[in-house]
N, C-alpha and C positions, 0 to 999 in steps of 0.2 A: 447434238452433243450436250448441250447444258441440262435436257429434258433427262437424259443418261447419268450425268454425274449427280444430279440434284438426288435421281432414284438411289441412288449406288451409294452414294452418302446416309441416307435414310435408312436406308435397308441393313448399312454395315452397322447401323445402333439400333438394329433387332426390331426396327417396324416395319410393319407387311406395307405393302403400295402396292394401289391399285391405277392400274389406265385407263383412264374411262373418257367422257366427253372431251370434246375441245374449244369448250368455249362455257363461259361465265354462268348461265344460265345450269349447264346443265350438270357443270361440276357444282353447283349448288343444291342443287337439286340430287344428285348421288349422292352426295356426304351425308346430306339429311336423310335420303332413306335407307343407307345402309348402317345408318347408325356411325357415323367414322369418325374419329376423335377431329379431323380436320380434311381439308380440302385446300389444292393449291393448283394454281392456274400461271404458266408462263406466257404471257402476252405478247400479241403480236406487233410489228414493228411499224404495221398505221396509228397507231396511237400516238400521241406526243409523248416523248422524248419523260417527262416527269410521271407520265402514268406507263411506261415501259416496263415492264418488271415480272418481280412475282406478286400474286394475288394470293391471300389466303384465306380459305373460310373458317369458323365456327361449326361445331357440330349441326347448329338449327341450321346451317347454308345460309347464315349469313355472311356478308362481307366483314373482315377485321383487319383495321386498322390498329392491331393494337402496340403496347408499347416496344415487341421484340421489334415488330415490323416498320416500327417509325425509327426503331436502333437499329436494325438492319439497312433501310435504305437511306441513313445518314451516314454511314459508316462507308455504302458503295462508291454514294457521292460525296465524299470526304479529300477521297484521294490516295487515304491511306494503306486501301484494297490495292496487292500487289496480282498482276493476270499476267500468266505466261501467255504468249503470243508465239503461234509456229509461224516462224520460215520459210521460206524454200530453203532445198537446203539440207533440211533437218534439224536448223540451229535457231534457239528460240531466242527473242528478244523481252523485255519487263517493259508491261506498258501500266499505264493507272486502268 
């Protein structure tokens, strides 16, 4: 589902997306030879807990850490991020 909304967010502000590898390596490796403004990688959940997330590359495939993403993942872990949560039910709850 988030692999869904992440695309569908993206795409509603007019950028193509592509699906390609599923792992670090080789979404780095496409970004750079297809030429793509960026690369992004949702990680999986054997990772600890602080490298959980999204990954983003650089057009050369490399890895970036840069400042959206260190304001992005402070803002997740802030608390301020409001997540609808489904129910049974049908009825959603507001979690952090």
């Amino acid at each position: 589902m988030l692999e869904n909304a992440l695309s569908s967010g993206i795409l509603s502000m007019g950028v193509d997306v592509l699906f390609t590898a599923r792992c670090h390596p080789g979404v780095a490796y496409v970004t750079r030879s297809l030429r793509a403004d960026a690369g992004m990688v949702i990680t999986a959940s054997h990772n600890p807990m602080m490298t959980t997330g999204l990954k983003f590359f650089r057009a050369d495939g490399y890895n970036s850490m840069t400042r959206l993403s260190i304001r992005l993942r402070a803002w997740v872990f802030s608390g301020e991020l409001r997540i609808s949560v489904p129910r049974r039910g049908g009825r959603q709850s507001r979690a952090h």
